[in-house]
N, C-alpha and C positions, 0 to 999 in steps of 0.2 A: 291758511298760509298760501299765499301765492307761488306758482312754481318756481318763480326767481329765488324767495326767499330759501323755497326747499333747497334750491340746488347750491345757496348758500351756506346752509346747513349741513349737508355732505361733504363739500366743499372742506370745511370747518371740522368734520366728526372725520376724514380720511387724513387730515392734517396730523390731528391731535393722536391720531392710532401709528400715522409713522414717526411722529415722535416717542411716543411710548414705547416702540421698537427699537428704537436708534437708542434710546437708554437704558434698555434691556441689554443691545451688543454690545456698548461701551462697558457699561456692569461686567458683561460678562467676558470678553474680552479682559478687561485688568485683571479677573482672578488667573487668567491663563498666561498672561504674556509673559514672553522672556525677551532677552534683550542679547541679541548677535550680532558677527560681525563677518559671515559668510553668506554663500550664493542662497538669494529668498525660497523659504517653503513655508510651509503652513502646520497650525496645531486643530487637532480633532480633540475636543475635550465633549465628552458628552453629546455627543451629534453637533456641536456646533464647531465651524470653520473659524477660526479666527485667524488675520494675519500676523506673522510673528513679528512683533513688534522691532523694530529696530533690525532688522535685517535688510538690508541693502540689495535692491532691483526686485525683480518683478517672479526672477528664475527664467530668465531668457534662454534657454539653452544654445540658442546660436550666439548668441553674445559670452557665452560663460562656458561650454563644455572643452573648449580646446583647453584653457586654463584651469580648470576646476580639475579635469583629469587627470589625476597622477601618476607621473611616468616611473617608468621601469624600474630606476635608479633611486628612487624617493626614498627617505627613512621612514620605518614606521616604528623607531624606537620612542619608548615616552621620555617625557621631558623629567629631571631630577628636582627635587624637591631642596631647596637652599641647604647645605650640609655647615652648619655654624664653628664646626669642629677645622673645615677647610677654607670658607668662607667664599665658596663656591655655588653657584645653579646649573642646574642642567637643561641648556637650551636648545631644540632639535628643529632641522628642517619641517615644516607645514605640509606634509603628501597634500592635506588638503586644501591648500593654497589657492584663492581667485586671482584677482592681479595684483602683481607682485611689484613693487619696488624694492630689488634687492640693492643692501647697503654693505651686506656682510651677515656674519653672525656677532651677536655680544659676546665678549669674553668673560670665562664662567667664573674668574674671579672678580665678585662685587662690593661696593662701598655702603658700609650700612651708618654710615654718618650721617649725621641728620640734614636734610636738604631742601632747598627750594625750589620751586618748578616756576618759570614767569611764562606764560603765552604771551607774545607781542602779536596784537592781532588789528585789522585795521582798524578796529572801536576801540582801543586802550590795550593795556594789559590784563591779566586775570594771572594772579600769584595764588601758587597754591602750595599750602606745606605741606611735604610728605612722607611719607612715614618709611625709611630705608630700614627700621629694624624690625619694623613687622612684614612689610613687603620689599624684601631685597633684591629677589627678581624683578618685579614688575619695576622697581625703578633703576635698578642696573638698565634695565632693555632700555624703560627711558631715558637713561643717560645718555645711552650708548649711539642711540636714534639722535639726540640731539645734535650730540658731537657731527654726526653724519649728514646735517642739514637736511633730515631726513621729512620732515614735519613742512620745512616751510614752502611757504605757496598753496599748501591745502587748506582744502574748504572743511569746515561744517557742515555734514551732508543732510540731518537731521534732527527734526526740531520735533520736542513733545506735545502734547496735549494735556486738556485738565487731570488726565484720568495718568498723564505718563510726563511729570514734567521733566525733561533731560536735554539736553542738545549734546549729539551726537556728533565726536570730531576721531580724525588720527587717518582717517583713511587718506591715505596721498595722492590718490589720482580719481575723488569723486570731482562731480561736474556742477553737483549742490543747485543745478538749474529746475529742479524739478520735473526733467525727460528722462535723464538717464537711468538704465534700466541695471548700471553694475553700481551704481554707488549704495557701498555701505561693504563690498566684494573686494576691498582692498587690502593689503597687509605688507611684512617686511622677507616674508617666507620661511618665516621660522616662529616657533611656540613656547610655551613654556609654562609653569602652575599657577593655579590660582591659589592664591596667598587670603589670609584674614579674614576669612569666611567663619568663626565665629562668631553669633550674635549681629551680624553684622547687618546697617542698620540702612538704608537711602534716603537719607532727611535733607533737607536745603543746606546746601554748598559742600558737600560728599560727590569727591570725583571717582570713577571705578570705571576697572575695565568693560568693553562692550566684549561677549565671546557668543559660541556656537555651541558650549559642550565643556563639562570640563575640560579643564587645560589646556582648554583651545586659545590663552590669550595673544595677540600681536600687537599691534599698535593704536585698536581704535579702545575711543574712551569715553564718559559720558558725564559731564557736569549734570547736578541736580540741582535744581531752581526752586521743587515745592516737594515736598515728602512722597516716593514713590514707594510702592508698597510692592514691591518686590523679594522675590526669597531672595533669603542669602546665597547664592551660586554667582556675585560680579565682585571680582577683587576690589574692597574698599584701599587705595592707598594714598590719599588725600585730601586734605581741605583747603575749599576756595578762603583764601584770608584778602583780597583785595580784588573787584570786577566783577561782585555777582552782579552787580546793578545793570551792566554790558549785556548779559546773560537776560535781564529781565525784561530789557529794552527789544531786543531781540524779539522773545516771549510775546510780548504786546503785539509786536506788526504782524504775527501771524504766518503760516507757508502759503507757499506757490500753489502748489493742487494737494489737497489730502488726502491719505489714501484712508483706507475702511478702518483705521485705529486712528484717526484725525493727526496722526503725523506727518509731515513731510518737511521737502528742504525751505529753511527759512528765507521768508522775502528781502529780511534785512540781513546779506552774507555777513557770513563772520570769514575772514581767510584768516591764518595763521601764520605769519611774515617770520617770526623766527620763535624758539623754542632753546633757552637758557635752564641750566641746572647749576646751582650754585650754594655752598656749605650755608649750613642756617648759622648766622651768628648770637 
């Protein structure tokens, strides 16, 4: 073998060895990740680092510590669990809040009628039906947001991979450009339960909340495009019934930069132009 050819073959055996690696972390990576909606950190499972999927930035601390620190006056009471008897939730300010779009709080009296969610987004609509008698919080909040024009003008800051397929939307002030270091660190400044955990399943067209922790939910959320195999801990309260296809178009063009879980913000934007809720007929 001539030396060219050797150095061909190395060449070729150091290829194929960090491929074999990069599918090792992807592997291992999916058994770990979870999906949040607060300032980025990391999971240690086993000696291995993985990033937390769907967390938003990098954990800049000069970008994130004035806002992430809760001041003096903050609640740390937990949030109430839908009382059916009142027809009530118990929704509390976020101590751990990044940045904040405040709209107000929901009023904890909610509608458990059955309802429709339309995204008008600049690729079509995405209608999704949802479920107000299994999850009456999580869609009171979204009502309540909508009413508030709280949703439009934002981006989808996050797009999944083979291993995670979801794209990530609610955050009101991400940048979806693939620099910014707080998108995914967004929220309304208040929290609430996570609801229909359950059995509960992430298969193609299963919308659910994005959160940090139990009953950390606020306003970001997470279309499913291909069966993600995640535990049950993200409030299912929805099904995509028109737009997955928008979702999958998306999927195809790929992100901007990826980061070490091959997600990031998608090259084809999605914005969110307005956010309707209306009685299912």
């Amino acid at each position: 073998m001539s030396g060219k050819d050797r150095q061909k073959q190395l060449a070729r055996e150091h290829y194929e060895r960090q491929m074999q690696r990069r599918a090792e972390r992807e592997a291992q990576a999916k058994r770990t990740a979870i999906i949040g909606s607060s300032v980025g950190t990391v999971v240690v499972v086993g000696g291995v680092i993985a990033a937390t999927f769907l967390l938003g930035g990098s954990g800049d601390s000069t970008a994130t510590d004035t806002a992430a620190t809760p001041s003096a006056s903050a609640s740390t009471a937990e949030p109430a669990a839908f009382d059916a008897a009142a027809g009530t939730c118990g929704y509390v300010p976020a101590a751990e809040s990044g940045q904040v779009k405040d709209v107000g709080m929901p009023p904890a009296k909610v509608d458990t009628t059955p309802k429709t969610m339309t995204l008008k987004t600049n690729r079509g609509d995405i209608v999704i039906e949802v479920s107000a008698e299994k999850t009456p919080c999580t869609v009171g909040s979204f009502a309540f947001l909508a009413s508030k024009d709280y949703f439009d003008g934002s981006k989808c800051h996050r797009l999944g991979s083979d291993q995670f397929p979801v794209l990530q939307c609610g955050d009101p002030l991400a940048k979806a450009d693939g620099k910014a270091d707080t998108d995914g660190q967004g929220g309304p400044g208040y929290r609430f339960v996570n609801e229909n955990l359950s059995g509960a399943k992430y298969t193609r067209g299963v919308v659910a909340m994005a959160n940090s922790g139990p009953d950390t939910n606020g306003s970001q959320f997470f279309i499913v495009y291909g069966d993600a195999g995640l535990p049950p801990n993200y409030t299912p309260f929805g099904t995509v019934t028109k737009g997955l296809e928008i979702v999958d178009e998306v999927n195809k063009a790929g992100v901007i930069t990826p980061g070490p879980d091959g997600t990031g913000a998608p090259k084809k934007a999605v914005e969110i132009k307005d956010v309707t809720m209306s009685a299912t007929s």
